[in-house]
PATOR-143170 format. One line per 3 residues: number of its first residue (from 1); their letters; for each residue x, z, y of C-alpha. Coordinates in steps of 0.05 Angstrom, whole numbers. Layout:
N
NUM	a	X:Z:Y ~ ...
This chain:
145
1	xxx	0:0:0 ~ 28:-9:70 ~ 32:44:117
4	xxx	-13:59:171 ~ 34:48:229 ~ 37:-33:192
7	xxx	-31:-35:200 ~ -30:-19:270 ~ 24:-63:287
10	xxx	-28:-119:249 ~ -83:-98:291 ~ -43:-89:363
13	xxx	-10:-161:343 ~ -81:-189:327 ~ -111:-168:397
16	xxx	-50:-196:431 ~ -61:-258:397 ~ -133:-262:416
19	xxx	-111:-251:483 ~ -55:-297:484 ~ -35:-343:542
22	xxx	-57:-288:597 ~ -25:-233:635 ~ 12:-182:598
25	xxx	-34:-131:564 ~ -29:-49:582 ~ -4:-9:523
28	xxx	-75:38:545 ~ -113:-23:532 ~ -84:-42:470
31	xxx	-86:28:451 ~ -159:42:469 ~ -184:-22:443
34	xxx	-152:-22:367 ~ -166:53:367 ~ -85:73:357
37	xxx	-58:133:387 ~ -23:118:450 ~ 49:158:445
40	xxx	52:123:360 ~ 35:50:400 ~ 93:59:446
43	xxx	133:80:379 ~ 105:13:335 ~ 119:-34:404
46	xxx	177:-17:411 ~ 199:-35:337 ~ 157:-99:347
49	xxx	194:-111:411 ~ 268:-100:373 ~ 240:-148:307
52	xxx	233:-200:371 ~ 147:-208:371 ~ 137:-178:427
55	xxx	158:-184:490 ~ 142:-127:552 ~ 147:-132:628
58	xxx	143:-68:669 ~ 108:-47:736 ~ 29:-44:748
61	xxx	13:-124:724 ~ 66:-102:657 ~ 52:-96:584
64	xxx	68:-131:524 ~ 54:-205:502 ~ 67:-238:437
67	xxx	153:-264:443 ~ 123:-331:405 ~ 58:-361:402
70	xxx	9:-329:343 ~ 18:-392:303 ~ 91:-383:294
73	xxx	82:-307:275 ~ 60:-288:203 ~ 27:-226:178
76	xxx	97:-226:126 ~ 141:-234:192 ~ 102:-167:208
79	xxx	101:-126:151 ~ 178:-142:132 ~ 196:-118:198
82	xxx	157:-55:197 ~ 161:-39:121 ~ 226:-75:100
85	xxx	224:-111:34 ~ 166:-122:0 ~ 187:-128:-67
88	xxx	153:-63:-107 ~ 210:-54:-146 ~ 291:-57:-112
91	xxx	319:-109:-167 ~ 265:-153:-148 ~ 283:-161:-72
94	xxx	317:-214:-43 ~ 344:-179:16 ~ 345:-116:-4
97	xxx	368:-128:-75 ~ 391:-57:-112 ~ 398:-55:-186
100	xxx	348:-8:-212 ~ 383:25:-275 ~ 340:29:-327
103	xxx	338:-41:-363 ~ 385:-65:-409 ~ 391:-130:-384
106	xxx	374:-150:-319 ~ 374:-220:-333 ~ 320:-207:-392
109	xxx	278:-155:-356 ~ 202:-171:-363 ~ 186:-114:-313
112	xxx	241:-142:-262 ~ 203:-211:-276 ~ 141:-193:-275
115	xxx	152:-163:-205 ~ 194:-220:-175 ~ 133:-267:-189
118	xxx	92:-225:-155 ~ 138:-217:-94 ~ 146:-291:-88
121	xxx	68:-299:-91 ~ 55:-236:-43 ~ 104:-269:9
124	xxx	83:-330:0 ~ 9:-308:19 ~ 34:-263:73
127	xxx	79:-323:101 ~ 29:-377:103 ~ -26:-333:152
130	xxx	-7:-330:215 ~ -36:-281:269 ~ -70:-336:301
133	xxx	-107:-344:235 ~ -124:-282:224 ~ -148:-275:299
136	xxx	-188:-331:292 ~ -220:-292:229 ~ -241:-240:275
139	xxx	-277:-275:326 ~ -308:-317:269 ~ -330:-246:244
142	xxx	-351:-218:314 ~ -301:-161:306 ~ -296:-119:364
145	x	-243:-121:416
């Protein structure tokens, strides 16, 4: 399961989206609008600001925008740079490849297979929606802002 504070970094990143192309958004805004806590917001923006997807300007018209436009961010973008890898197990990772001791052979592990196959088809989901997709799924769905 992913953590809470990726989930909030999905939502935040999803509003931006939505708003994309305007002003810079208010951290307050964000924060009051996808229902985070403002003090953990500043926390996950500024870890989406150092993974390069967001960008912030200061002063009274400040706030953050999305770095790149929502089609060239995807929801695996996101949760690898608020998670880290997201291979379940560490011998299945490609960039954060650890050997996990307890198989015999590596090479013939079915549990280090079986998990590899589903990393490649988890990051292949996660890479191929992007957060203008999944903003678009929102306003398709009424959702809120």
């Amino acid at each position: 399961m992913i953590a809470q504070k990726t989930r909030y970094a999905l939502r935040s990143l999803l509003f931006l989206a939505e708003e994309q192309g305007g002003a810079p958004v208010q951290l307050g805004r964000i924060a009051e609008t996808q229902r985070v806590p403002p003090k953990y917001l500043e926390l996950i923006m500024l870890d989406l600001k150092k993974a390069g997807l967001v960008k912030s300007a200061r002063g009274p018209k400040g706030g953050y925008k999305l770095a790149r436009s929502a089609e060239q961010i995807s929801f695996g973008e996101v949760v690898r740079s608020m998670e880290g890898p997201i291979a379940l197990v560490s011998c299945a990772s490609v960039n954060f490849y650890a050997p996990c001791g307890d198989c015999h052979d590596e090479a013939t592990c079915a549990i280090r297979r079986a998990f590899t196959i589903l990393r490649d088809q988890s990051t292949a989901v996660l890479d191929s929606i992007s957060l203008a997709e999944g903003a678009h799924w929102e306003e398709r769905l009424g959702i809120e802002k």
